[in-house]
PANU-216189 format. One record per residue (C-alpha): residue number from 1; z, y, x. Coordinates in steps of 0.1 Angstrom, whole numbers, plus 2048, in hexadecimal, padded with zeros to 3 digits. Example, Ala and Ser with C-alpha at 12.3 -4.5 7.8 and 13.67 -1.06 7.14 Angstrom:
BEGIN
+------+-----+-------+------+
! resi !  up ! north ! east !
+------+-----+-------+------+
!    1 ! 84E !   7D3 !  87B !
!    2 ! 847 !   7F5 !  889 !
+------+-----+-------+------+
# end
This chain:
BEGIN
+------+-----+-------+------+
! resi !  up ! north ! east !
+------+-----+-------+------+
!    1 ! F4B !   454 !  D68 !
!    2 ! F4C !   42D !  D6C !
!    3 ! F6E !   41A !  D61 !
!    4 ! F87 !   409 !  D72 !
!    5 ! F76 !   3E7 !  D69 !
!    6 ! F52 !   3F0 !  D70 !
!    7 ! F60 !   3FC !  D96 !
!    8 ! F75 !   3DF !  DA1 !
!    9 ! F56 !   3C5 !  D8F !
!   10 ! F40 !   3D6 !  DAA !
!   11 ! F59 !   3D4 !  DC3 !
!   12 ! F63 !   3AD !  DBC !
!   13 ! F41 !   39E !  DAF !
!   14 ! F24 !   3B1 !  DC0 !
!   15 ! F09 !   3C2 !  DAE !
!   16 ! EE8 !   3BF !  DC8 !
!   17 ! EEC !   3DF !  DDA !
!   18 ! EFD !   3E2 !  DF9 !
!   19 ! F20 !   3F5 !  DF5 !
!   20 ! F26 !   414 !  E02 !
!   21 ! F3F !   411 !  E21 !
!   22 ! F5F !   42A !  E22 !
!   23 ! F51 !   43E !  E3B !
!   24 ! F37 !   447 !  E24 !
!   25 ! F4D !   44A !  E09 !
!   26 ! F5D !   464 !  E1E !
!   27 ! F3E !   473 !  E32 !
!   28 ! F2A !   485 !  E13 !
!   29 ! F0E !   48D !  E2E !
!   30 ! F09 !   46C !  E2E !
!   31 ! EEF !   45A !  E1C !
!   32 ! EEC !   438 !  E08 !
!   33 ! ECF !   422 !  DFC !
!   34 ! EBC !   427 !  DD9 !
!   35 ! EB6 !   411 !  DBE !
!   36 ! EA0 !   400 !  DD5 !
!   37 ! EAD !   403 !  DF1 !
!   38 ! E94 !   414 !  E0A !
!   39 ! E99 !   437 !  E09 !
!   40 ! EB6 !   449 !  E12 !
!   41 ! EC5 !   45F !  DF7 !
!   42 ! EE0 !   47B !  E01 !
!   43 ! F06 !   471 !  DF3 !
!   44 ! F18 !   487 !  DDC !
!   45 ! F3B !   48C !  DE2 !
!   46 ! F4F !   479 !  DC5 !
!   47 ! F75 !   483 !  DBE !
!   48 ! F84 !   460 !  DAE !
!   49 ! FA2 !   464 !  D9B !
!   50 ! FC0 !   454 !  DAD !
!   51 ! FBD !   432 !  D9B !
!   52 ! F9C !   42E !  DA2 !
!   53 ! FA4 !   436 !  DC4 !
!   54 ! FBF !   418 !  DC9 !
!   55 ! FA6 !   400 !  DBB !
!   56 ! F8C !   406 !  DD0 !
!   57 ! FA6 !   406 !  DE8 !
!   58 ! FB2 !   3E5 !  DDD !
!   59 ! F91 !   3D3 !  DD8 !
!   60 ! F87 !   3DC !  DFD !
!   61 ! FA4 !   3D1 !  E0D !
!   62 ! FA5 !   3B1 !  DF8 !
!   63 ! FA1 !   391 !  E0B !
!   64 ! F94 !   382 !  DE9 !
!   65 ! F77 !   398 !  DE6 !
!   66 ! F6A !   38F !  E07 !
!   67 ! F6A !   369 !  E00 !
!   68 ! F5D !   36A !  DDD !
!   69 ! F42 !   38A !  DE4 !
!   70 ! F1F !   37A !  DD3 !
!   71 ! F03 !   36E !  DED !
!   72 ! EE7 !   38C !  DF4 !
!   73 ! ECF !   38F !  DD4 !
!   74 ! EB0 !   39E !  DE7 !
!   75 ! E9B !   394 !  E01 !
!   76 ! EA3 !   3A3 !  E24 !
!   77 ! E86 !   3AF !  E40 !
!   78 ! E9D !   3AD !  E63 !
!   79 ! E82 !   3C3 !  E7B !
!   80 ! EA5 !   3C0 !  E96 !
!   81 ! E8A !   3A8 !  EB2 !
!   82 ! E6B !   3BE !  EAB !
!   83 ! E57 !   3A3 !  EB2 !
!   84 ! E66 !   386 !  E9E !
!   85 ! E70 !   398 !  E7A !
!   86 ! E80 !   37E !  E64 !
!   87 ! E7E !   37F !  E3D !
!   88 ! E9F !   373 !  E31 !
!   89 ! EA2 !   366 !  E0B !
!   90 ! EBD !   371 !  DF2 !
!   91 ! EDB !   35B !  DF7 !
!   92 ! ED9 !   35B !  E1F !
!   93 ! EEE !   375 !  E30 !
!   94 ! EE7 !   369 !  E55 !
!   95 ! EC5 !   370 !  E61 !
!   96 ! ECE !   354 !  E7F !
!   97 ! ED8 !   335 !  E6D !
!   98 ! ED3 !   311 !  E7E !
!   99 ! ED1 !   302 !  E5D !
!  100 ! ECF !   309 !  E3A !
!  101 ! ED7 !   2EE !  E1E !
!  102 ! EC4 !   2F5 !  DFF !
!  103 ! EC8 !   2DE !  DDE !
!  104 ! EA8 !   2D5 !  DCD !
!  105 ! E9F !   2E0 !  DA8 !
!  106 ! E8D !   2C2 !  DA3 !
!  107 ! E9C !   29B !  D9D !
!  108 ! E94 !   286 !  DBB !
!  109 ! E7D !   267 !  DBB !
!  110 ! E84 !   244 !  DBC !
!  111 ! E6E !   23E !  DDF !
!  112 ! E78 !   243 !  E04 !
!  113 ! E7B !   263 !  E11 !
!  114 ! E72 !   265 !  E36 !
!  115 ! E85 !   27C !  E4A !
!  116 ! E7A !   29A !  E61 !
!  117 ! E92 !   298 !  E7D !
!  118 ! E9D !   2B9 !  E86 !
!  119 ! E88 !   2CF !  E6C !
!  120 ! E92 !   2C4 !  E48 !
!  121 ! EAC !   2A6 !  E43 !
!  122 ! EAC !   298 !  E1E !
!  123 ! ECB !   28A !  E0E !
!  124 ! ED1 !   27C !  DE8 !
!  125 ! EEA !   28E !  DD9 !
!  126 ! EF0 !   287 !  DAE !
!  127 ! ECA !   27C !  DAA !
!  128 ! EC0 !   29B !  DB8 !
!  129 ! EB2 !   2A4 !  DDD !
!  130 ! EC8 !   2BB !  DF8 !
!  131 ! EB3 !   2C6 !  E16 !
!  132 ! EC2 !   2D1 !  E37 !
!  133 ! EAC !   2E7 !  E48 !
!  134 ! EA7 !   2F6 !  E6C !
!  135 ! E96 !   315 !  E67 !
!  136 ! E8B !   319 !  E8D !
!  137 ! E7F !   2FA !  E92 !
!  138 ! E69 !   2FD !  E6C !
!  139 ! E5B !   321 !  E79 !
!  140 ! E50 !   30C !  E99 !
!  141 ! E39 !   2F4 !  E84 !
!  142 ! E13 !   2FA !  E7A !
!  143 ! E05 !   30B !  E60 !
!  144 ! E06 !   2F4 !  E3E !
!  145 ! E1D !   2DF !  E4E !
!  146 ! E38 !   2E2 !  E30 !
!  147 ! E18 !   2D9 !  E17 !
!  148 ! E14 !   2B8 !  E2A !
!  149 ! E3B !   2B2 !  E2D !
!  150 ! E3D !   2B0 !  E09 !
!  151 ! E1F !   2A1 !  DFF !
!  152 ! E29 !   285 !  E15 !
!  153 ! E48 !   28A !  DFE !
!  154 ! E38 !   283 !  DE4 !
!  155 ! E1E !   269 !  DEC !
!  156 ! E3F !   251 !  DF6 !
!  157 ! E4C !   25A !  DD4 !
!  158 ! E6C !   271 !  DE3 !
!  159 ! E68 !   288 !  DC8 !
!  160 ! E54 !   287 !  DA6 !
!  161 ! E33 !   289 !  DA4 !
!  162 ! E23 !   2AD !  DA4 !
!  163 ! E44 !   2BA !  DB6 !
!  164 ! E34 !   2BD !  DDC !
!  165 ! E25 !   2E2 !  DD8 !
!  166 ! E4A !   2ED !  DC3 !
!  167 ! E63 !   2DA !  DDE !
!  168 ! E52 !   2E9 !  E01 !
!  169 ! E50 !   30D !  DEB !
!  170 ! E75 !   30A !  DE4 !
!  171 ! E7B !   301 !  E09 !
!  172 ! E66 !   321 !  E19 !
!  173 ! E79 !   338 !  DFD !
!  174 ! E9A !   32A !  E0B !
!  175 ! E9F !   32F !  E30 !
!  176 ! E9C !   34D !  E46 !
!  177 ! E77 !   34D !  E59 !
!  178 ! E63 !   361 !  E6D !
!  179 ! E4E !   381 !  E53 !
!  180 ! E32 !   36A !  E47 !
!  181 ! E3B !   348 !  E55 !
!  182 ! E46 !   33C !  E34 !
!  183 ! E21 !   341 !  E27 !
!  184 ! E14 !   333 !  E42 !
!  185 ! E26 !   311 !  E42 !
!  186 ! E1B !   30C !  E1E !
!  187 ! DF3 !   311 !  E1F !
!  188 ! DDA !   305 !  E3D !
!  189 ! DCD !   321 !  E54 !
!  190 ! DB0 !   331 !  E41 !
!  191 ! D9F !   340 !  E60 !
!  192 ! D9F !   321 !  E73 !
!  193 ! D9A !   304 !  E57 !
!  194 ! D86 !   31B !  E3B !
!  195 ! DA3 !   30F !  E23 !
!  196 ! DB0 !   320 !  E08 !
!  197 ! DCB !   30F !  DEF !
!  198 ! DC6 !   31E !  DCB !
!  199 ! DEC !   31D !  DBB !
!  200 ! E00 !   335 !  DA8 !
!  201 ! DFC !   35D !  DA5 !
!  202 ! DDA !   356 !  DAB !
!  203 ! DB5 !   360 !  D9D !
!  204 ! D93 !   355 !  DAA !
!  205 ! D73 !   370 !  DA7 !
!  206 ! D4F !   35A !  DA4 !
!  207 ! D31 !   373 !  DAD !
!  208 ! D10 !   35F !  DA0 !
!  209 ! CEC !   372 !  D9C !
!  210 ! CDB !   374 !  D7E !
!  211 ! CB4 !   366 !  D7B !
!  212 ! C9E !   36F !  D5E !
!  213 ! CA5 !   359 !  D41 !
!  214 ! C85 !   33F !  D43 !
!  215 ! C8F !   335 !  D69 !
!  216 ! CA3 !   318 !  D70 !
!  217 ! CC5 !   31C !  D7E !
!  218 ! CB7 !   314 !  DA5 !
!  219 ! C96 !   32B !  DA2 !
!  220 ! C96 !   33D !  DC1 !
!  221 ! CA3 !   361 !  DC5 !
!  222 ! C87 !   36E !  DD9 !
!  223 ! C63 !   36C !  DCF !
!  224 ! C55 !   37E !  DEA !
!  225 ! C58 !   388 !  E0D !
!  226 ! C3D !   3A7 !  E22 !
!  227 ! C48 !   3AD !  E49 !
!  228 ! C36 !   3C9 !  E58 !
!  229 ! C3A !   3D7 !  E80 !
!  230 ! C44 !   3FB !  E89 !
!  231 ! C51 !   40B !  EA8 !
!  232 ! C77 !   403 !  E98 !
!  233 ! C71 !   3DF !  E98 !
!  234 ! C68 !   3CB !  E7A !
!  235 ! C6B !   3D0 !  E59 !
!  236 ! C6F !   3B3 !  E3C !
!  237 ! C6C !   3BD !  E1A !
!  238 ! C7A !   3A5 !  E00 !
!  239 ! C6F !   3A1 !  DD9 !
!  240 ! C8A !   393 !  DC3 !
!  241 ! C75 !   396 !  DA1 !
!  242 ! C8F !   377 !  D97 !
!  243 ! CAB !   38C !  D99 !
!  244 ! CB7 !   3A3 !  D80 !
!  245 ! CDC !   3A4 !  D85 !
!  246 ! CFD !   38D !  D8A !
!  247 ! D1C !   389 !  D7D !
!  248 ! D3F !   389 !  D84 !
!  249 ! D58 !   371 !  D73 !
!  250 ! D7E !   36C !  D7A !
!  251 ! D8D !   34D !  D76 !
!  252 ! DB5 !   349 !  D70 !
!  253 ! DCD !   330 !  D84 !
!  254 ! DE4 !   32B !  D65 !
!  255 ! E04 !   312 !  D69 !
!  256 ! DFF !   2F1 !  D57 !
!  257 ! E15 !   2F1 !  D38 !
!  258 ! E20 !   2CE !  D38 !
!  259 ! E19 !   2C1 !  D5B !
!  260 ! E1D !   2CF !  D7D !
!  261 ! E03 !   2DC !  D8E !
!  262 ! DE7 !   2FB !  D7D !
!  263 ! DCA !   2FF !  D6A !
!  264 ! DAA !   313 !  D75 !
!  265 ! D9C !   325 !  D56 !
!  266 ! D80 !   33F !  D51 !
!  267 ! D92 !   362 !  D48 !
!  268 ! D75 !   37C !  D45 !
!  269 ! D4F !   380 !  D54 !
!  270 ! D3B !   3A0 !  D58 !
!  271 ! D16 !   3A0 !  D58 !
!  272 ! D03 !   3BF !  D6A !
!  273 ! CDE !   3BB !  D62 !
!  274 ! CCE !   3D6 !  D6D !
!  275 ! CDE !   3F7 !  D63 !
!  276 ! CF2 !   3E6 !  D47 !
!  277 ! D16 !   3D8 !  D48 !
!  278 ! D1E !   3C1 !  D2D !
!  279 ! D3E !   3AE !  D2C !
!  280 ! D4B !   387 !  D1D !
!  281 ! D62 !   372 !  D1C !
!  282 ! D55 !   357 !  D2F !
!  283 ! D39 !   354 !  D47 !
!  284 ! D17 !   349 !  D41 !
!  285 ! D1A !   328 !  D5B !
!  286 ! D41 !   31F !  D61 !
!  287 ! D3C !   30F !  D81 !
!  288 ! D65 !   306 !  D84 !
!  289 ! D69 !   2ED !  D69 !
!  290 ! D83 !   2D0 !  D73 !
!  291 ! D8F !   2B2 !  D5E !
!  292 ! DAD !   2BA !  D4C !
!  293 ! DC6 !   2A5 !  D62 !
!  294 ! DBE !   2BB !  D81 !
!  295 ! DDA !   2D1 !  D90 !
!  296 ! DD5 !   2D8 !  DB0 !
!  297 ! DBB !   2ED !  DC6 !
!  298 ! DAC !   2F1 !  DE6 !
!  299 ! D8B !   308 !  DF0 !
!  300 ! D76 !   301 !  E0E !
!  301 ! D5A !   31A !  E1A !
!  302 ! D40 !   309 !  E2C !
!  303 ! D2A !   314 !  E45 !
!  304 ! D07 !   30A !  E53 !
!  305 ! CEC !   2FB !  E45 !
!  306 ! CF3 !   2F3 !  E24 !
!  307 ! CEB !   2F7 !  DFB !
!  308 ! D13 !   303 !  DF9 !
!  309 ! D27 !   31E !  E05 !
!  310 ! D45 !   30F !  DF8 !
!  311 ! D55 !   2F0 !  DE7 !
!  312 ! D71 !   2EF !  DCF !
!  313 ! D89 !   2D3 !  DD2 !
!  314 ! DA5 !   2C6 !  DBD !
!  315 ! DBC !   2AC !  DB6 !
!  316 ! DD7 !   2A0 !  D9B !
!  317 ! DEF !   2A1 !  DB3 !
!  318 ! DF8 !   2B1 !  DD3 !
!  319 ! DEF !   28B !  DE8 !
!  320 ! DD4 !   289 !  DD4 !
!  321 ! DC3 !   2AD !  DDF !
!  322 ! DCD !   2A5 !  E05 !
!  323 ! DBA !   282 !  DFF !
!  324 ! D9F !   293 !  DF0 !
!  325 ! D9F !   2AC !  E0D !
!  326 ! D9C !   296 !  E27 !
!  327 ! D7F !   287 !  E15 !
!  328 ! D6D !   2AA !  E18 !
!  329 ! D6D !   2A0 !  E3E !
!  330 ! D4A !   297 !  E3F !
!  331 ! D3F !   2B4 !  E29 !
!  332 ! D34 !   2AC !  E08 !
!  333 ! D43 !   2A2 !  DE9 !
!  334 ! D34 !   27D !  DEB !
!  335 ! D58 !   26E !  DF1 !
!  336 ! D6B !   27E !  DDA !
!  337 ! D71 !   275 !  DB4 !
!  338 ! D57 !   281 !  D9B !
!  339 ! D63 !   2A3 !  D89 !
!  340 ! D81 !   2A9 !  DA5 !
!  341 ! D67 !   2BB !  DBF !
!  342 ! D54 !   2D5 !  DB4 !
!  343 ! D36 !   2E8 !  DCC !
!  344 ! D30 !   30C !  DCA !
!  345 ! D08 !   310 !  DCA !
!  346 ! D03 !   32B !  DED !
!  347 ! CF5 !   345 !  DD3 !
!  348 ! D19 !   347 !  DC3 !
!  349 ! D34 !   35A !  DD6 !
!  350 ! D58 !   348 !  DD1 !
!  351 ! D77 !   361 !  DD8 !
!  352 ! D9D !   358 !  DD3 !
!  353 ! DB2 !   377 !  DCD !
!  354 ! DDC !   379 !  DC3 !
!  355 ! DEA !   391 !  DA8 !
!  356 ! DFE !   3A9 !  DAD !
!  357 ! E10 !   3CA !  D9E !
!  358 ! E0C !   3E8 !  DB1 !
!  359 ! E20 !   408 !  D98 !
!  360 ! E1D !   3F1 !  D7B !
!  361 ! DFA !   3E9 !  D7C !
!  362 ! DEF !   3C5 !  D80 !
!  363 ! DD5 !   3C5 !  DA0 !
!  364 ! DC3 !   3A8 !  DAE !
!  365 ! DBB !   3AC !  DD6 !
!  366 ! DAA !   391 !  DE9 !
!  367 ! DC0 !   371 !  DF8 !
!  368 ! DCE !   37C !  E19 !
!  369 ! DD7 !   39D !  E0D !
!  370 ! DF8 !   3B3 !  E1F !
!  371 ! E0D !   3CA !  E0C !
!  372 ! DF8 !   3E5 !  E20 !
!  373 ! DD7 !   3D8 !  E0F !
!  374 ! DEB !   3DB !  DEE !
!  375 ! DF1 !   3FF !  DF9 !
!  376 ! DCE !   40B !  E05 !
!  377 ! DC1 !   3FA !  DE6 !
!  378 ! DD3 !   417 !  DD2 !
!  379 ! DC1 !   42F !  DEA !
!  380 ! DDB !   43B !  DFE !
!  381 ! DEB !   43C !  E20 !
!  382 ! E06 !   41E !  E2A !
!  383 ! E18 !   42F !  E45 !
!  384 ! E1F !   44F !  E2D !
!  385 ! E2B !   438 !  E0F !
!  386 ! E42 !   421 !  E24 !
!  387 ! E63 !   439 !  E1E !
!  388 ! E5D !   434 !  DF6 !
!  389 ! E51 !   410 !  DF4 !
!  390 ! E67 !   3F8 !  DE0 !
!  391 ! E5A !   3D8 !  DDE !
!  392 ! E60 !   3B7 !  DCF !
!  393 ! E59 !   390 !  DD7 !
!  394 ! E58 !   378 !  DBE !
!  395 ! E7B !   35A !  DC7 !
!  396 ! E79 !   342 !  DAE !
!  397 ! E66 !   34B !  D95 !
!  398 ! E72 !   372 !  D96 !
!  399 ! E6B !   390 !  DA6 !
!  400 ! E89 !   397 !  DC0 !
!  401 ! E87 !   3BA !  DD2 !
!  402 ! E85 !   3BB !  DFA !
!  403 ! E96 !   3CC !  E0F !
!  404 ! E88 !   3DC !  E31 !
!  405 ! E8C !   3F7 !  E47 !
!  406 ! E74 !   414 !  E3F !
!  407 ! E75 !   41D !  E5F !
!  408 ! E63 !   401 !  E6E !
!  409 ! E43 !   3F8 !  E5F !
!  410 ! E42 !   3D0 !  E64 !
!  411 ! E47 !   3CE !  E40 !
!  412 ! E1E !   3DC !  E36 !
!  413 ! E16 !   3BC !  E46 !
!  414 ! E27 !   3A9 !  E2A !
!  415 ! E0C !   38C !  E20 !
!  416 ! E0B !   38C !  DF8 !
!  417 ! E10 !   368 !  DEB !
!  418 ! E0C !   378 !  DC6 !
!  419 ! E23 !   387 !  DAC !
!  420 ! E2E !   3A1 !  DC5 !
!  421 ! E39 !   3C2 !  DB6 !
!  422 ! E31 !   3E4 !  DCD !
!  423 ! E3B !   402 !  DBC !
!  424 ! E40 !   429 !  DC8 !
!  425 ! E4C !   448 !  DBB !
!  426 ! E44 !   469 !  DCF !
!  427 ! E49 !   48A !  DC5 !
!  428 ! E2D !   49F !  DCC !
!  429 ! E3B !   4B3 !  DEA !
!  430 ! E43 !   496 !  DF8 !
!  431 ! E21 !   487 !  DF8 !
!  432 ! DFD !   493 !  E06 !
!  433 ! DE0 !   47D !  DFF !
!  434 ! DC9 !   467 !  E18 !
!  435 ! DB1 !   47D !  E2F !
+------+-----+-------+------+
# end
């Protein structure tokens, strides 16, 4: 049985979980969330003594706990407009809000800071930045438009160097925006511009081949090619007597320690020659090595004619990888600095992927991933593991559960940004396992 105190600190300073309501105080049919919050669990009828009772009574009549109650410490999935479901961040209790004002972590900078009329309004406040911001006029604007907005930022010297990719994060974690939109307005369109930014909770996978060991590096894979004509068209057989196996290295997007930005650094490789798997700790060739002041990333996949099938880009600071980008215009690497652009030969396979934890297991799935992919990846069913889901995004720096409707499934779509937690208990019964 709880105490007095333990009641009324509920009551007065909030504890994360919805409260139950009289009526279902008083309605034991009724049911109430979980731990986290998804799936229903019946309510037992609880006899308080009569001191309890009064303050319970006291705390919910109170005007004082009303004004003081704690801002909402989970993220919210509103599914109410079925076609425009809006994530809401902890601390926001309004899904519609014309503006939010958010405080910035960071000291400002001693430049200019230009103003974006009717999106995000800047003012110095105590040597730090406050933002005003108009959620539905941000969810209007292109994708990577908050990456530019703070670059610029950063480029007039606003804010500190290195701070562009932390101040637009801190703004898309802070207002209420359409599922997804958040992501969106902090990378370019990958489909459309063959962009990827490489940042935080992030890994990349580098497939290369393997030649036998007196070729050079750019011996080709094929030595031999026979066609031959039948009635089911024709037939090319290809010889690869240079190939005897490839290998698979991982490469970690580590924080800098005493800078802003991240490191790239070779993790693990393993090498399948033949019918043998033998594992390092490094590759054989690290084809990602950057100068030590780099912080910043950018991968483009090319296509047509070329030696590459994708170039690595990077920059000490955010302006400095969106200067470097727009060098890349004319395709090659010829107008970039030395060391800061790096081209993946078209026999290597370059693939970014985020980390996550799916039942306490860490699991990297390929950039672009939903919290459906995260669930077919475990080999099972989304729709029948909706009703135990519990789920958790990372809002600064920490994993803070979300809450959704079980009932609607808008929330499998989920993009992962990385250092999501997915977890799910079912009991057996409850359970049967993918056709």
């Amino acid at each position: 049985m709880e105490s007095a105190a333990t009641i009324f600190a509920q009551c007065s300073f909030g504890t994360g979980v919805p409260e139950a309501s009289r009526s279902a105080i008083a309605n034991s049919k009724k049911t109430r969330p979980t731990v986290c919050g998804h799936r229903p669990a019946p309510n037992r009828r609880v006899r308080l003594p009569a001191q309890f009772a009064a303050i319970v009574a006291a705390c919910l009549s109170a005007a004082a706990c009303a004004v003081h109650r704690p801002a909402l410490e989970t993220w919210r999935l509103e599914t109410q407009n079925a076609s425009h479901p809006v994530l809401i961040p902890p601390g926001i209790r309004a899904q519609s809000k014309p503006q939010v004002i958010i405080t910035s972590s960071l000291p400002a900078g001693n430049g200019p800071c230009a103003q974006s009329s009717g999106i995000i309004e800047m003012k110095r406040r105590k040597h730090r930045l406050s933002f005003t911001v108009f959620p539905d006029a941000l969810s209007q604007k292109p994708a990577g438009w908050l990456a530019r907005w703070s670059t610029a930022l950063e480029a007039s010297r606003c804010i500190p160097p290195g701070a562009a990719a932390r101040i637009a994060a801190e703004v898309a974690d802070s207002v209420p925006l359409p599922l997804n939109s958040a992501f969106r307005l902090l990378h370019p369109n990958s489909t459309q511009s063959g962009q990827v930014d490489i940042g935080a909770q992030m890994r990349l996978e580098v497939v290369s081949p393997i030649l036998n060991s007196d070729l050079p590096a750019d011996a080709p894979l094929f030595t031999s090619a026979a066609t031959s004509a039948s009635t089911n068209g024709l037939t090319v057989s290809l010889t690869a007597a240079n190939f005897i196996g490839y290998e698979t290295a991982w490469y970690a997007v580590r924080p800098r320690l005493q800078a802003a930005g991240f490191l790239i650094a070779a993790e693990s490789a393993e090498r399948h020659v033949h019918d043998q798997i033998e594992r390092r700790v490094e590759p054989a060739t690290n084809y990602l090595r950057f100068p030590p002041d780099a912080g910043f990333y950018r991968l483009f996949y090319k296509s047509g004619d070329t030696s590459y099938t994708a170039i690595l880009v990077a920059g000490r600071t955010w302006p400095e990888l969106e200067q470097n980008t727009a060098a890349l215009a004319k395709g090659s690497c010829a107008d970039v600095e030395p060391g800061l652009c790096l081209p993946i030969p078209k026999r290597v396979a370059i693939n970014p992927f985020v980390g996550i934890t799916i039942n306490g297991s860490p699991v990297s799935l390929p950039s672009g991933s939903t919290v459906a992919d995260a669930i077919r990846h475990s080999g099972n069913r989304p729709a029948a593991l909706i009703d135990h889901l519990c789920i958790e995004r990372l809002y600064k720096g920490r994993p803070v559960r979300v809450e959704f409707n079980p009932r609607n499934q808008t929330i499998l779509s989920l993009l992962l940004s990385g250092g999501e937690v997915i977890s799910w208990k079912v009991a057996a019964h409850d359970f049967s396992p993918p056709r």
